[in-house]
TORDRENKOL-694685 format. One record per residue (C-alpha): residue number from 1; residue in three letters; chain; x, y, z. Coordinates in steps of 0.2 Angstrom, whole numbers, always signed. Layout:
N
@pos=NUM code=ala unit=A c1=X c2=Y c3=Z .
...
REM end
This chain:
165
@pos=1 code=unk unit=A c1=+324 c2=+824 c3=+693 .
@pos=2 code=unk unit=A c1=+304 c2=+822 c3=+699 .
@pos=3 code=unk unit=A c1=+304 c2=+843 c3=+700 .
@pos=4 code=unk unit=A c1=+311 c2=+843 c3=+683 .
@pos=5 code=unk unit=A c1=+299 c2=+831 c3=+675 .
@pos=6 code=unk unit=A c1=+284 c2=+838 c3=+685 .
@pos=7 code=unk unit=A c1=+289 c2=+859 c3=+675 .
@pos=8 code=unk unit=A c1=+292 c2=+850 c3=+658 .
@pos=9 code=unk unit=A c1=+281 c2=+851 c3=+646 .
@pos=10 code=unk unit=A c1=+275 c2=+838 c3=+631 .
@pos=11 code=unk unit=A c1=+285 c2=+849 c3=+620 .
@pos=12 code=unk unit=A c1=+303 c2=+847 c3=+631 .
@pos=13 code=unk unit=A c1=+297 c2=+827 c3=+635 .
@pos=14 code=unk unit=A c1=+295 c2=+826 c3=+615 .
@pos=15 code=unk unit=A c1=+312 c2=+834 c3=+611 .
@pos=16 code=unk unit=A c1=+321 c2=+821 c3=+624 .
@pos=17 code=unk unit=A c1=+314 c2=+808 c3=+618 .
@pos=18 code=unk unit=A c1=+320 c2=+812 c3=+602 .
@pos=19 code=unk unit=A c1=+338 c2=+815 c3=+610 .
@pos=20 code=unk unit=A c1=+338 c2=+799 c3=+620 .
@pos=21 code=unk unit=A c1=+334 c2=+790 c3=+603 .
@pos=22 code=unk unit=A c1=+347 c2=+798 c3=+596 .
@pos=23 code=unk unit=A c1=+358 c2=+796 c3=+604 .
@pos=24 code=unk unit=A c1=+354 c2=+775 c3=+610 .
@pos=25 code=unk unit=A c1=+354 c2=+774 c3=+588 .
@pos=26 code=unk unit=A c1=+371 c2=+780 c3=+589 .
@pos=27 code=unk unit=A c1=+377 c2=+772 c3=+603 .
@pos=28 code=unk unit=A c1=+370 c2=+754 c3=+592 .
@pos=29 code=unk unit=A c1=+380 c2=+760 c3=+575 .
@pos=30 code=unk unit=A c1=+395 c2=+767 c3=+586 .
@pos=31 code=unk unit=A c1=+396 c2=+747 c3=+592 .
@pos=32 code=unk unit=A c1=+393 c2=+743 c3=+575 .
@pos=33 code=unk unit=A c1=+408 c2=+750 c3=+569 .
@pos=34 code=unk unit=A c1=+419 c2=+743 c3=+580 .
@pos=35 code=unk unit=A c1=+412 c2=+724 c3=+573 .
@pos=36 code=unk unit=A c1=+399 c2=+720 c3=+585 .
@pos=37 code=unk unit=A c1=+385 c2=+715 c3=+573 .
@pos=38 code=unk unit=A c1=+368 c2=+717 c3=+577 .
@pos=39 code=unk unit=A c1=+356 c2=+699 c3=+575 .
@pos=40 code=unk unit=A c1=+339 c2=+700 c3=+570 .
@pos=41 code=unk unit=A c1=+332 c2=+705 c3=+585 .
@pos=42 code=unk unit=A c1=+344 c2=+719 c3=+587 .
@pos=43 code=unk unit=A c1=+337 c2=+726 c3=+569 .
@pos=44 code=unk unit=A c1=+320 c2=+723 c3=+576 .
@pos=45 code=unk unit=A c1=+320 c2=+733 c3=+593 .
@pos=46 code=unk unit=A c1=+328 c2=+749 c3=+583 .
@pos=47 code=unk unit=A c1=+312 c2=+752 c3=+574 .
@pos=48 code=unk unit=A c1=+304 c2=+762 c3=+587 .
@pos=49 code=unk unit=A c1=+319 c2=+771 c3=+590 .
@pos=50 code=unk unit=A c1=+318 c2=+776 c3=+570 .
@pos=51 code=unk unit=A c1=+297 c2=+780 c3=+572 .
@pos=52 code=unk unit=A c1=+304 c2=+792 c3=+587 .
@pos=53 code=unk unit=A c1=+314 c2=+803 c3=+575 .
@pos=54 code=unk unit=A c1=+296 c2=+807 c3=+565 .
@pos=55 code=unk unit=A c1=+285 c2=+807 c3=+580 .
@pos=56 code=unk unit=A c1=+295 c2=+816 c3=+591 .
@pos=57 code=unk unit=A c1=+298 c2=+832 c3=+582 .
@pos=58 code=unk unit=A c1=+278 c2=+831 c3=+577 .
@pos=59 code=unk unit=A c1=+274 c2=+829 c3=+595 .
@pos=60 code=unk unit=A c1=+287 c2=+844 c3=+600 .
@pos=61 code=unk unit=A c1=+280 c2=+855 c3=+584 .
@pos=62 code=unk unit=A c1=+259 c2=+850 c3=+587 .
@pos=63 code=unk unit=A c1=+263 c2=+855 c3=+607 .
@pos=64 code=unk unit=A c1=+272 c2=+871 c3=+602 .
@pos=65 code=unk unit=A c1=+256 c2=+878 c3=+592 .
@pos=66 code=unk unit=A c1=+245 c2=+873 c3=+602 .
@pos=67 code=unk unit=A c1=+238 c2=+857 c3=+596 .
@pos=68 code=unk unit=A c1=+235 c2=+846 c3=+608 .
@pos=69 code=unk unit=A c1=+227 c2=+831 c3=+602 .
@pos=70 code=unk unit=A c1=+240 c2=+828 c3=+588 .
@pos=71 code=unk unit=A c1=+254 c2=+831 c3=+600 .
@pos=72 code=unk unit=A c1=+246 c2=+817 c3=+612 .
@pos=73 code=unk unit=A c1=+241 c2=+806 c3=+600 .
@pos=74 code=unk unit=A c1=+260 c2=+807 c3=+596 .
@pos=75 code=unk unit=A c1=+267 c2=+805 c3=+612 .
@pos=76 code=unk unit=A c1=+254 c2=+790 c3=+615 .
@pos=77 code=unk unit=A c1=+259 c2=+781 c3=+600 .
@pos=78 code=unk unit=A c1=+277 c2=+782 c3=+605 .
@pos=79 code=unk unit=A c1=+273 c2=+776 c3=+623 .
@pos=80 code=unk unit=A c1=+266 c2=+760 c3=+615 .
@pos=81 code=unk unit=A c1=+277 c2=+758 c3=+603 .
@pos=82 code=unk unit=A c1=+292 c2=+760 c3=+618 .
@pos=83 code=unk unit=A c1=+282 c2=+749 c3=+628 .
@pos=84 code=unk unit=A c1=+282 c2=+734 c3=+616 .
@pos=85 code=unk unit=A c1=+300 c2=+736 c3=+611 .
@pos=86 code=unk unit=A c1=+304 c2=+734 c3=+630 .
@pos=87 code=unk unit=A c1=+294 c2=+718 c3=+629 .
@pos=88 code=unk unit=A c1=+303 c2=+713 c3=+612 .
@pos=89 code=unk unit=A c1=+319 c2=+715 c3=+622 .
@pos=90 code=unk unit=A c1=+314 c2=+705 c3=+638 .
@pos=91 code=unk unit=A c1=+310 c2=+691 c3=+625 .
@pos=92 code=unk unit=A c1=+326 c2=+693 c3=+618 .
@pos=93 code=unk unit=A c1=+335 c2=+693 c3=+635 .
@pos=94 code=unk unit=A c1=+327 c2=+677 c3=+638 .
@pos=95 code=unk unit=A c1=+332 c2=+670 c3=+621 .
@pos=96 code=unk unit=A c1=+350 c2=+676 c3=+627 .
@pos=97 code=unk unit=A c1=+347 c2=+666 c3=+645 .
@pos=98 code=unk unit=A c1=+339 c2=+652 c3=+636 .
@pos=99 code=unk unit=A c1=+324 c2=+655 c3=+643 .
@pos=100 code=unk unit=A c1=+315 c2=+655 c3=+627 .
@pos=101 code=unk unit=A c1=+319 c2=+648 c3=+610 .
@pos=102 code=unk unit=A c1=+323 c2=+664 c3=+597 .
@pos=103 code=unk unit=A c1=+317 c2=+664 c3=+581 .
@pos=104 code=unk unit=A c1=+323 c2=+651 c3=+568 .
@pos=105 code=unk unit=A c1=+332 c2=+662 c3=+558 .
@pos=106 code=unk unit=A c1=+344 c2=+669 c3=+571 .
@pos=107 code=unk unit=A c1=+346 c2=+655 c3=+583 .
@pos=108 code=unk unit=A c1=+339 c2=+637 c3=+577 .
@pos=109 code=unk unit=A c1=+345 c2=+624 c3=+568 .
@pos=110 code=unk unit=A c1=+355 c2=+629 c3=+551 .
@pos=111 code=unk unit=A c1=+349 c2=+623 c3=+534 .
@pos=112 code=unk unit=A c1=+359 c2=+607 c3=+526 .
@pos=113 code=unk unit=A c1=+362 c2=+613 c3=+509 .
@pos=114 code=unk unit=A c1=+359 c2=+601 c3=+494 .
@pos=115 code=unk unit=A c1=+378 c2=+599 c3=+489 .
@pos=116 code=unk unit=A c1=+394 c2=+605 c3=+493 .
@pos=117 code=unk unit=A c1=+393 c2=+619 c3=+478 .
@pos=118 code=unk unit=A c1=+377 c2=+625 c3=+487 .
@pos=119 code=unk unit=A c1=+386 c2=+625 c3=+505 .
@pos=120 code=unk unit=A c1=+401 c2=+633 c3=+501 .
@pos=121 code=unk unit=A c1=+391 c2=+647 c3=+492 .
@pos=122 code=unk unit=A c1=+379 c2=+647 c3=+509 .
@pos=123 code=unk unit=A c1=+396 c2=+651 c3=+518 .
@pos=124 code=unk unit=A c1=+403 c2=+663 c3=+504 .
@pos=125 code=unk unit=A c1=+389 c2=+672 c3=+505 .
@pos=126 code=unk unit=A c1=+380 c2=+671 c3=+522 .
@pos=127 code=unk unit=A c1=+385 c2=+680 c3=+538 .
@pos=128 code=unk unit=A c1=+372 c2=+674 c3=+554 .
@pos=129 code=unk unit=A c1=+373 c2=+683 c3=+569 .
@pos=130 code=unk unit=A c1=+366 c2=+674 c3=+583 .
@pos=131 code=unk unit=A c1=+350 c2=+681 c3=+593 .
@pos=132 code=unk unit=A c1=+354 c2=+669 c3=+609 .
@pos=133 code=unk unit=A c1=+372 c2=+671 c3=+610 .
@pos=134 code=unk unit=A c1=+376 c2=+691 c3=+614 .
@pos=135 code=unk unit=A c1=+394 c2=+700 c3=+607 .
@pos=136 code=unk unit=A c1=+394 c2=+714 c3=+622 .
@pos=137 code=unk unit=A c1=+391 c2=+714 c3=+638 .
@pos=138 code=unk unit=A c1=+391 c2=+733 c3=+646 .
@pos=139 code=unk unit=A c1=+392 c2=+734 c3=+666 .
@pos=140 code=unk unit=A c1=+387 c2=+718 c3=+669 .
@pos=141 code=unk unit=A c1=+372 c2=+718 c3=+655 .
@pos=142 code=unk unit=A c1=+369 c2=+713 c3=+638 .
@pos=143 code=unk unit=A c1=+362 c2=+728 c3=+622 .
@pos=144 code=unk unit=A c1=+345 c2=+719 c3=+625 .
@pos=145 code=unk unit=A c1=+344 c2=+720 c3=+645 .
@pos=146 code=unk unit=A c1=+350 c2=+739 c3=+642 .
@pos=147 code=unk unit=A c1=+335 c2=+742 c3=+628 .
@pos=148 code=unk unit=A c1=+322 c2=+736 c3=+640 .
@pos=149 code=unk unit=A c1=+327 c2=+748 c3=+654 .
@pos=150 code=unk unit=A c1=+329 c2=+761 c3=+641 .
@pos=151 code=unk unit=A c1=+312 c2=+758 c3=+631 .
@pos=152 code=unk unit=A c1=+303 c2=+757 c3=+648 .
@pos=153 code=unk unit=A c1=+309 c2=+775 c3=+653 .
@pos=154 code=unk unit=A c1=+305 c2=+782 c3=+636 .
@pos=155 code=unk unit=A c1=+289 c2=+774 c3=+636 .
@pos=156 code=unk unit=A c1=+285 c2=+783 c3=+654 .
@pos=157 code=unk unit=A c1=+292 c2=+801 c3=+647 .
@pos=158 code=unk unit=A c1=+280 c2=+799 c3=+632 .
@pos=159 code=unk unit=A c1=+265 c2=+794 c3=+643 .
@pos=160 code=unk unit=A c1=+270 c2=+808 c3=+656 .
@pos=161 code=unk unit=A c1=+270 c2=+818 c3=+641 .
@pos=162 code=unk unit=A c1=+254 c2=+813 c3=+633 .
@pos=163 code=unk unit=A c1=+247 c2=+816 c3=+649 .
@pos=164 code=unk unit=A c1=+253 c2=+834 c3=+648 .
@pos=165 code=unk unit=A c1=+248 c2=+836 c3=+632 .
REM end
């Protein structure tokens, strides 16, 4: 593995990372359409997987002809953006633990409603999916542990790549 990421290239680091997030993406709405909803946090730590889809290609492209600073300007931006989704995730592996309290919208106190028409609309109408209570576990580990080990290594391909660049 070390020989085969010291030969690649921005452009091959680029086009992995691209595969990697497409296929993490499709793993999340595969799980999706089996009923495992994702909370709020969930929706939050897939929008770097979403920026990977443009900045990818454009790092794979800019690195194929030749320019170099847009392709590691790329690769950086991906490497921060993958660093601070793995944070996201370790605060939401606490908030899964207990550790940390999760935001109010996915794992506090639920609004009283003014009057019974009100609440049976709220229930009618409103689906909540918990941020500190998670649906699957996967060999031993919750979707947010695995998302922090997964942006951690894409954060180190992009880096390596930008590096590269």
């Amino acid at each position: 593995m070390k020989r085969l990421l010291a030969s690649a290239g921005p452009r091959s680091l680029a086009a992995l990372i691209f595969l990697a997030a497409a296929a993490t993406i499709g793993g999340a709405w595969a799980y999706e359409s089996l009923g495992y909803l994702p909370c709020e946090l969930c929706y939050k730590e897939r929008v770097p997987y979403y920026a990977a889809f443009a900045l990818a290609p454009l790092a794979g492209l800019a690195a194929h002809t030749g320019r170099a600073g847009l392709a590691r300007g790329a690769l950086l931006l991906l490497s921060v953006l993958f660093l601070a989704d793995s944070a996201l995730s370790i605060y939401h592996s606490g908030v899964e633990w207990k550790i940390f309290a999760g935001p109010s919208d996915c794992s506090g106190a639920l609004n009283t409603a003014a009057s019974m028409d009100d609440f049976m609309a709220q229930l009618r109408t409103v689906k909540v999916v918990r941020c500190d209570e998670p649906t699957l576990w996967v060999l031993g580990l919750t979707l947010a542990n695995w998302n922090v080990l997964i942006c951690g290594a894409l954060a180190w391909l992009a880096a390596i790549g930008a590096r590269k660049a």
